[in-house]
N, C-alpha and C positions, 0 to 999 in steps of 0.2 A: 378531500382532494379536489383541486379545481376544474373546474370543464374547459376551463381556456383550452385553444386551439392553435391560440400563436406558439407559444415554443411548446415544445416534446422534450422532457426527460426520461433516459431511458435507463432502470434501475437494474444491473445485472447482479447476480447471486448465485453461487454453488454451494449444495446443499449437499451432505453425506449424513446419515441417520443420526438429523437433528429435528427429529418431533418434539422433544421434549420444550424447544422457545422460539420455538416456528412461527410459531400465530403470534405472540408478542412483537415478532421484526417485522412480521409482515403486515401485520394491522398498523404499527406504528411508521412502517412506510405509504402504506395505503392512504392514511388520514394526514399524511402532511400537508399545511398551511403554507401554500402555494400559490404563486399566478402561473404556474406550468401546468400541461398533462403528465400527468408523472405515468408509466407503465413499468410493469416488471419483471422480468424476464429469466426466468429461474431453469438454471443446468444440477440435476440431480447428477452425483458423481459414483451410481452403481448401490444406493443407500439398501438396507437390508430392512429396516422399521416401516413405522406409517410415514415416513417424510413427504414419498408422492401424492399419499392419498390425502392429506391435510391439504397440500399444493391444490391437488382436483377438487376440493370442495371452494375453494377461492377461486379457482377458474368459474364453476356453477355461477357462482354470485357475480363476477368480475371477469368476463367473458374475454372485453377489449382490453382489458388490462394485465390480466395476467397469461403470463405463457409457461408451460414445463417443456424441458426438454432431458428426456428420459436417455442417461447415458451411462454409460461402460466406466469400471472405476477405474482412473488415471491419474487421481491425484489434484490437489486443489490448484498447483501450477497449470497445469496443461489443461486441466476445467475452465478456469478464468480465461486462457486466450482462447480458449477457443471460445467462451462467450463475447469476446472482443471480437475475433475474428468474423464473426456473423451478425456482427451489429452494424446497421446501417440504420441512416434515417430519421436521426437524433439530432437537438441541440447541443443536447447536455448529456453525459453519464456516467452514472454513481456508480460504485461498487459496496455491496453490502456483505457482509458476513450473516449466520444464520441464526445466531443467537446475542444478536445484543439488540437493542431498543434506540429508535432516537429520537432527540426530542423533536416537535412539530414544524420548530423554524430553519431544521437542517438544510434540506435541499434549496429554501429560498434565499437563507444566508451564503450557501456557495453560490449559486449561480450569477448573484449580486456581486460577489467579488470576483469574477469570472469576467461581469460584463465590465466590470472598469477598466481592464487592461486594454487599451484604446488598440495595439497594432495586435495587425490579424495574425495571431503566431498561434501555434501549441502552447493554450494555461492547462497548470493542475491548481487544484487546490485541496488541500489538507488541511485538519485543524488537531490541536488534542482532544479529547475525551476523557468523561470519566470514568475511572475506576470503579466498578462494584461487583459483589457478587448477587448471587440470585436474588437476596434481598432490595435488589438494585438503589440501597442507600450507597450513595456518592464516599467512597474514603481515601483520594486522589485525584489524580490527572496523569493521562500518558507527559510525552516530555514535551517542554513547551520549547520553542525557540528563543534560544541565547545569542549565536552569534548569526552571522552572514551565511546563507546557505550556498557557496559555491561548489562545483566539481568535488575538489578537492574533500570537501564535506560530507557529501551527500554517495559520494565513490564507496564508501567506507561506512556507513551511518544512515540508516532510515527510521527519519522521524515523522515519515510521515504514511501511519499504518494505513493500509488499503479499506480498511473499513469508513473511513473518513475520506476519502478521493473522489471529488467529482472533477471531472475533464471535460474540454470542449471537443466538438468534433473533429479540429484540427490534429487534436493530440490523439484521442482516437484512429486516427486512420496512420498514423506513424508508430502506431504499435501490432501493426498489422501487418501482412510478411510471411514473408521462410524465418522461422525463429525456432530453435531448437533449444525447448522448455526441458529437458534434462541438465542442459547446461545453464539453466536460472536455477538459481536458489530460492527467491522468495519473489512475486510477481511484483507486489508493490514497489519492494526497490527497484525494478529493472523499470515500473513507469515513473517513478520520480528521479531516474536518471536522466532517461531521454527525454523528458520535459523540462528538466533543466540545462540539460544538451541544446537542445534546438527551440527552446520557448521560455517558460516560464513559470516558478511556482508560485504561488501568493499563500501561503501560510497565517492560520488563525489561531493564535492564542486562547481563545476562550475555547468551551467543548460544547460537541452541540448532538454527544452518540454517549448513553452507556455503556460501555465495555466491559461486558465481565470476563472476570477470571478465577481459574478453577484453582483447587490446593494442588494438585496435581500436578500444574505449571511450569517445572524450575524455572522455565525462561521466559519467564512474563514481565514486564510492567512491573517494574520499583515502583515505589513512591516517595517523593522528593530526590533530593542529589544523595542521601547517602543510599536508598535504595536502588536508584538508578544505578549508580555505581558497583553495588553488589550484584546486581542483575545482567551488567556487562562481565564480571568478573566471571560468572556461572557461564553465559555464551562463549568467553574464549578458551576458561576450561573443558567446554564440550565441542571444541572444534569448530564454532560458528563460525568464527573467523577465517576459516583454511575454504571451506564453504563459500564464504563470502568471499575470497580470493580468485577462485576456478566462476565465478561471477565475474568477475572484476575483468580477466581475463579474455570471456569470450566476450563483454559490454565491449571491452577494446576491438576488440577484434572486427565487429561488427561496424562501430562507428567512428573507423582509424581515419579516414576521411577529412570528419568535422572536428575529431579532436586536432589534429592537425592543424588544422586552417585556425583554431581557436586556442591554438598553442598549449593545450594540456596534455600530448601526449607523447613528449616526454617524459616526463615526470611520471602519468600512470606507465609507461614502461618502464620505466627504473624500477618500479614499486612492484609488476607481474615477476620482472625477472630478477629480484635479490631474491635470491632462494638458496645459498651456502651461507655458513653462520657470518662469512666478514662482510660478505654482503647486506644481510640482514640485518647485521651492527652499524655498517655504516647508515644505511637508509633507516634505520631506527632513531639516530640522531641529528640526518638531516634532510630529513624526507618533508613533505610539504601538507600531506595528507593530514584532517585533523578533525577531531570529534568538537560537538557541540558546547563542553564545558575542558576547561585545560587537565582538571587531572584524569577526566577519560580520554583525554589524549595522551596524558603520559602514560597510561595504562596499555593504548594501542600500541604507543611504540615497544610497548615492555611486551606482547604478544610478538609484535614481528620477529622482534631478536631472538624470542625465545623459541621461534619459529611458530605459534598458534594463529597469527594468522598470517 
């Protein structure tokens, strides 16, 4: 980790009784090959194991660096903003999950494609990852970007997992607020909407984070398009979709404003309010909304109609 002084990263993390690859994320955050200070700043979300006290033995060693913040269990949603919500003081910052590993050049391959976007706006950046299990041999990648990531795309589709998300401080202070995290489904998508709303993502093909995942899973991480695809097919069977809808909903709701002024919200209101079957039929054929490869698009439309999402 570097001693530089000019920019600050600041690495936020929610942990719930995750001792068992604790030290592996966090050592592999610790040692990133950086020109930043990188610190880390860890929300325990009411964990029942050793989570904390592996955390306090990295405070001992890493005073300045690392922080705990011992809290009440709420949920990995409403843990993440409220690490958001208390972050100040930052260039940069990451969002890490508790048990994957990344490699050394993570944080300074984002923050590089961060600083290229020349106008001062809200960037995120995401990239894929690999796929592995505990053996952390590579046997995939999350989904890489196919087409144009607009509204329309990204309303409906999040490819770009929170474990991979570094944001500038612009973006950060716009995810800050009165926001009512019962009505988010999944935090990452709701920051790689409003960074697409009012800024920009810059999206990286190659992976720069292990990912593991468990047998346990169903709704994990395909691998190639025809897992990918089965893997969408298991989310709309379990309701992800209807989910992701009551999302979709209150995103509008919130930012009726600048969808407006940027002319998509229309459209996402057609899409909240078809909710009787000829409605659903109709915007099922000529809806505008679309996933990143065509036949998981014809696959969403075939949820709406059938009403799953």
């Amino acid at each position: 980790m570097s001693n530089s002084t000019h920019k600050k990263i600041l690495v936020i993390m929610s942990t719930y009784n995750g001792e068992k690859h604790l030290r592996e994320q966090i050592d592999s955050i610790l040692n990133q090959k950086t020109d930043y200070e990188v610190h880390l700043c860890i929300r325990d979300d009411g964990s029942k194991d050793r989570t904390c006290d592996i955390v306090e033995e990295y405070i001992e060693k890493y005073t300045e660096e690392v922080k705990l913040i011992r809290g009440e269990n709420k949920g990995y949603n409403a843990s993440f903003f409220s690490l958001m919500q208390g972050a100040e003081g930052y260039d940069y910052y990451s969002i890490s999950d508790q048990d994957d590993v990344w490699l050394p050049d993570k944080l300074q391959i984002a923050c590089d494609a961060i600083d290229k976007v020349e106008e001062d706006i809200p960037v995120l950046y995401a990239s894929t990852s690999y796929l592995v299990h505990d053996d952390l041999v590579p046997y995939g990648t999350t989904r890489k970007k196919e087409r144009e990531m607009t509204m329309y795309n990204t309303i409906i589709q999040n490819i770009c997992p929170g474990h991979t998300q570094v944001m500038n401080n612009r973006l950060l202070e716009m995810l800050k607020g009165d926001i009512d995290t019962s009505r988010i489904y999944v935090y990452d998508s709701w920051i790689q909407n409003v960074a697409n709303l009012y800024g920009r993502i810059v999206f990286d093909n190659e992976p720069h984070t292990y990912y593991r995942q468990y047998e346990g899973n169903q709704l994990g991480s395909g691998v190639g398009k025809l897992g990918q695809l089965i893997a969408s097919i298991k989310r709309d069977e379990t309701n992800d979709g209807l989910k992701y809808r009551r999302q979709i909903d209150y995103f509008v709701e919130k930012n009726e404003g600048e969808l407006k002024k940027q002319g998509g919200l229309p459209e996402l209101q057609r899409f909240v309010s078809s909710k009787k079957l000829l409605q659903r039929f109709w915007y099922g054929i000529t809806g505008k909304l679309y996933r990143q490869n065509q036949l998981e698009t014809v696959l969403f439309r075939c949820a709406v109609i059938s009403g799953r999402y």
